[in-house]
Each structure stands twice: as C-alpha cells, then as structure tokens.
C-alpha positions in Angstrom: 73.5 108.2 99.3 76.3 110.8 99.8 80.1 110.8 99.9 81.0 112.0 103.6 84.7 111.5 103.8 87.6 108.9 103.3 89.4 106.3 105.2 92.5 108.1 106.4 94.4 105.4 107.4 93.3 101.4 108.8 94.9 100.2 112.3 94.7 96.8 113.8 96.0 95.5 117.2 97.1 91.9 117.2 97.5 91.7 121.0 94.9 93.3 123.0 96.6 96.9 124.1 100.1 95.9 123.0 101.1 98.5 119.8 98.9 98.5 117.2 100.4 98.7 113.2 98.4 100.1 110.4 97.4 98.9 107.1 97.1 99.6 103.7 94.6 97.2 102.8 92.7 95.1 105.6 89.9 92.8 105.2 86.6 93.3 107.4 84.7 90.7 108.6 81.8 90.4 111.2 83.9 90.2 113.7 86.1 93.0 113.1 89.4 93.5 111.2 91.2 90.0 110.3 93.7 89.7 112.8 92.7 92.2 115.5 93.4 91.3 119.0 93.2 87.7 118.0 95.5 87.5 121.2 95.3 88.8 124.8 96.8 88.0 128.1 94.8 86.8 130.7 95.4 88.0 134.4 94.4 86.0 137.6 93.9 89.7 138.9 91.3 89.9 136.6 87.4 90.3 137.1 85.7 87.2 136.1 83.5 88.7 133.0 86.8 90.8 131.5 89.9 88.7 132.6 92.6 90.5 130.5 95.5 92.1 131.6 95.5 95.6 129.5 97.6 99.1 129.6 95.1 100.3 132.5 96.8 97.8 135.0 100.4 97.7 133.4 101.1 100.9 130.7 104.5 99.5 129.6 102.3 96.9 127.5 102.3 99.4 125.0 105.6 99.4 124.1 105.5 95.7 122.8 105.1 95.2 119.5 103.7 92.6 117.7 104.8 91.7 114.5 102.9 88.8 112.2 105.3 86.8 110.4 103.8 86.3 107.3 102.6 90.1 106.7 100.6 88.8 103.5 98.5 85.8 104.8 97.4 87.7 108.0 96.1 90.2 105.5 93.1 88.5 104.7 91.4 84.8 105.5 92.8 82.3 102.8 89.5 81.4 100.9 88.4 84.8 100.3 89.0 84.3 96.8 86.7 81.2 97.0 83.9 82.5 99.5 83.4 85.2 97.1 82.2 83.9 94.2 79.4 81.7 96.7 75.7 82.7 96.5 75.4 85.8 98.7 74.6 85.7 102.2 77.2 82.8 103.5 79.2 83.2 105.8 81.9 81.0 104.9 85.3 82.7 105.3 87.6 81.4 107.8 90.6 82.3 109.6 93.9 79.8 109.4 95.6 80.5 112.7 98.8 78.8 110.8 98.8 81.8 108.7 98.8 84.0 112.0 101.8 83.4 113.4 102.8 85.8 115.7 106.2 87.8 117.0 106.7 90.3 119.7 109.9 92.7 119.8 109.7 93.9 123.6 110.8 97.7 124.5 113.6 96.2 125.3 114.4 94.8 121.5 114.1 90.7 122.2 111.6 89.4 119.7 109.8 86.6 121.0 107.2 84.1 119.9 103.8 84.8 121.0 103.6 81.5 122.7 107.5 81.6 124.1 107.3 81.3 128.5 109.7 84.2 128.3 107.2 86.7 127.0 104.9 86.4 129.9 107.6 85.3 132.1 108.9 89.2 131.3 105.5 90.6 131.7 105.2 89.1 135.3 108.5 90.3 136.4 107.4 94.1 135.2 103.9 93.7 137.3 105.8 92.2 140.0 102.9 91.6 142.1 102.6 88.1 141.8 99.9 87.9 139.0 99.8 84.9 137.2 99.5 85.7 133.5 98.9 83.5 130.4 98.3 83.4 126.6 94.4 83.6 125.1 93.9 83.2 121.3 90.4 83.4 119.3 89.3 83.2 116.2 87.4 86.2 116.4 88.6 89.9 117.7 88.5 90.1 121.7 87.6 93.5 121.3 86.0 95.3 124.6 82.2 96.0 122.5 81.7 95.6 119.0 83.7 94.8 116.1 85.1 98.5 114.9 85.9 101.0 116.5 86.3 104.8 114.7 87.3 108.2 115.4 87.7 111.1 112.9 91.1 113.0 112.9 88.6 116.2 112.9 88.3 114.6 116.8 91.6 114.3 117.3 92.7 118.0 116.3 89.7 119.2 118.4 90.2 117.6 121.3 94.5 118.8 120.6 93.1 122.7 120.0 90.4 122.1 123.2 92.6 121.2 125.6 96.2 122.9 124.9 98.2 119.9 124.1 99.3 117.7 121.5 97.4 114.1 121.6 98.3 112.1 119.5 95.7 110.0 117.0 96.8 106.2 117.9 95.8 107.4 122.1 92.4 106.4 120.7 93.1 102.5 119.1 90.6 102.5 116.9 90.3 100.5 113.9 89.3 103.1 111.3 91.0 106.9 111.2 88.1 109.2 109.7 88.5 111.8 106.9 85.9 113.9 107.0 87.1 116.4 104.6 85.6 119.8 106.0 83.2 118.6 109.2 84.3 119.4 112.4 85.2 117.3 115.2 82.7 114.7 116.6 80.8 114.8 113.6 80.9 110.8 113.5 78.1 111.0 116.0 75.8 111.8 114.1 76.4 109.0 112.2 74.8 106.8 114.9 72.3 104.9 114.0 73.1 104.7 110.4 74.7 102.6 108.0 77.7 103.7 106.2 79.6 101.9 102.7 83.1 101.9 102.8 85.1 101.2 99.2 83.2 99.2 96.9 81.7 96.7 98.9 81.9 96.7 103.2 78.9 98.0 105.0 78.6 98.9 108.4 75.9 99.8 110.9 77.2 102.7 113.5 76.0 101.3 116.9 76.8 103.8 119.3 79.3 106.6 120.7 82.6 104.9 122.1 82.5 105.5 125.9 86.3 106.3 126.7 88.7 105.0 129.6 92.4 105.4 131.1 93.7 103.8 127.9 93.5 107.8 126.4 95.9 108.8 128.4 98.8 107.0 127.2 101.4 108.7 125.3 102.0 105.5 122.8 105.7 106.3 122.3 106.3 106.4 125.8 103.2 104.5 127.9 103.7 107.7 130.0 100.0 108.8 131.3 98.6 112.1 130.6 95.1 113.0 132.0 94.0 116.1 130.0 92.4 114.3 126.8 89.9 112.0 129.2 89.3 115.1 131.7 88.2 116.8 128.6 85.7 114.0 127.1 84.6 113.2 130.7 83.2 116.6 131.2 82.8 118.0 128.0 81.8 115.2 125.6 79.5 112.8 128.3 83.2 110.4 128.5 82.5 109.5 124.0 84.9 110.1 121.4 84.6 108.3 118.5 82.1 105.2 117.5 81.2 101.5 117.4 80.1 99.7 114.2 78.9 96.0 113.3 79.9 94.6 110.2 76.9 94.5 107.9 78.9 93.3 104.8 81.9 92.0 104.8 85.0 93.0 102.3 88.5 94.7 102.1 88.9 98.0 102.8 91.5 100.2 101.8 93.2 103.5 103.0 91.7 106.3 101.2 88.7 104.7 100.3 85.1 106.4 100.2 82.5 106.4 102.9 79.5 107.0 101.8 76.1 107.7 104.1 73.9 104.5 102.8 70.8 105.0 104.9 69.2 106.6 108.1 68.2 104.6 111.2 67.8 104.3 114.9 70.3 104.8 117.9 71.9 102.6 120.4 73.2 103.6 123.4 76.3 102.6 124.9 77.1 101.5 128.3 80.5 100.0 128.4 83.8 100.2 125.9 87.1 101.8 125.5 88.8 100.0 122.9 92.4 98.4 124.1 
C-alpha cells in the first residue's frame, strides 16, 4: 500500500449539469457523493434511455445555481452516526429528502424553489422550442456511468500547456479533484483496475477511463463553448480524461485527505460517459 496523492478539493452537482459547489467534507456512498445530481430535468426532446435535458442541448444551464438550504443536513444521510456502529457489511444509511431541500439562484439572480413552475417555466422560454420540461428527483445520483467521477489537476494543467489555452478545472464535473503530488498528467489511468483508500475509511474500485463529451467545452463562468480541450482528448487521448469509480466502502471524505494505492486488479473498458 502506497500514498499516491491527496484529495485536492470535493465537488458535487445537485442538479444534473446546473453549477456544481465544492465541499469540504462530503460523505460517499455506493451511489456516489450524498446529494449529487439527486435532481435533473427531464426533456420530452429526450431519447427514451437518457431523457434529461443537460448543457449539450441548452449551455445557459450552467449558470444556475443550486443552493441546498440546509448546508449541514445535505452533508451527510441523518443516521450515519447510527449505521456506523452496525455489524459491518449493511447497508443501512438512508437519505431524508426533507433534509434536501433545494434552491436555485438563476443567472439572472431569482432564487427559486426546485419544485417552483417558474423555474422550468424559465427554462422553456430560454429553449424556446416548445420542449416540454419537468422536475426528476432520486434517491440515488443520476449520474451518466458510475458513481464518481475523477480527474487529476496534473490533467487539467496538461491539457491547459497542450493545447495553448487556459481550461479551467470545473470544465470536467467531476466529483474528486486529484493531487498527485509530482506525476504527470493522466496518470489516474493507470489507476484502472485498481482499488484506491481515500482518508481513513472510503474505498473505491477505478472502473474505467471517463470517455468525454461537448460538456468540456463550456467555459463554466460564462456557458460560452470552446472546442480546443475535446479536439485535444478526441485525437490525442482516445476522447478519456479522467476516471470512473464504484464505491467499495462507504465513508466521509475530506479535502486534503490521502489516497493511497490499496491493491492491483483488472480493467474495464468504457463505452459511454461524460459526466454532466
């Protein structure tokens, strides 16, 4: 077992592709980061298998941003405490979607209640194309793959010195930002098909490369596209950058924490993704 970097920082997305907010302490859980695109909007423009409207189809979705109410409930499920101290190997913590109530402040400054008419009644009148949109909430992440996504910022400041221009980290959505300390970038692929300890207690099993989409593109400031950073992975990097994981053991996980290598193992490869 060897140390291989930190967590630099922790990201989760309560809406699927609206801004994401990062976190000093988050709690992991099979499926994915407690809170994480728990919500989505559904599109009647959508294919029947992936339904949701995302930044693809309307860019300005990134400039909403969602805001729990209670920032300290929606950290972690409300008998963690409790599921804890059970005999290892249940799998009894729950969400309370009472505890997950959700805002949104739109770009233009309204906050809204994730369930409020408005809010999609706004979104419709930006499409203008006579989509009928509506609200989808889970219990569990409706993430494109897997549970967690990560990317190293060794990537990220490759990919900016590869192809001339400044790309920002958040571009890529991923769960967990990557220290690691003196590798170069894309050294989390190696790291598939083996199972990595984050902190004292979360394990995770790297499933695959993340296969990479329009979502890249956007600048997310300003939702305005750039094409450079996915012309660059398309050609140069087989359309991956960054990794999948599934949630072995679950725990918190904090920024800064260590990530160690815990064992060796087989790959998987990947044939759809692109977090949003």
């Amino acid at each position: 077992m060897s140390v291989v970097g930190k967590v630099e920082s922790i990201w989760r997305y309560p809406v699927k592709s609206m801004r994401g907010e990062t976190l000093q302490e988050a709690f992991v859980g099979f499926a994915g980061v407690y809170g994480d695109r728990i919500f989505a909007i559904k599109s009647s423009a959508g294919e029947t298998g992936f339904p949701y409207l995302t930044g693809r189809e309307h860019r300005e979705m990134l400039l909403y941003q969602p805001q729990f109410r209670d920032p300290l409930k929606a950290a972690k499920p409300p008998n963690l405490k409790e599921a804890e101290e059970l005999e290892p190997g249940l799998t009894s913590v729950y969400a309370d979607m009472d505890d997950l109530g959700l805002d949104v402040v739109t770009p233009m400054g309204e906050v809204m209640d994730i369930d409020a008419p408005e809010l999609i009644d706004t979104l419709c009148q930006q499409l203008g194309n006579g989509e009928e949109l509506s609200l989808l909430r889970s219990h569990r992440s409706l993430t494109d793959c897997r549970p967690v996504s990560l990317i190293s910022v060794q990537t990220v400041e490759r990919l900016t010195e590869d192809c001339g221009t400044v790309i920002d980290k958040r571009q890529f959505r991923a769960n967990v930002y990557l220290d690691l300390d003196a590798a170069s970038g894309f050294a989390e692929d190696d790291f598939v098909g083996k199972t990595l300890g984050i902190g004292s207690k979360v394990m995770i099993s790297i499933l695959e490369r993340d296969p990479r989409c329009a979502m890249i593109t956007l600048d997310p400031e300003t939702a305005k596209a750039n094409p450079t950073a996915l012309r660059h992975v398309t050609r140069k990097r087989d359309g991956m950058a960054g990794v999948y994981a599934a949630v072995l053991v679950e725990g918190l996980i904090r920024s800064g924490d260590e990530i160690r290598l815990i064992t060796q193992g087989r790959s998987f490869v990947g044939r759809t993704g692109g977090s949003q």
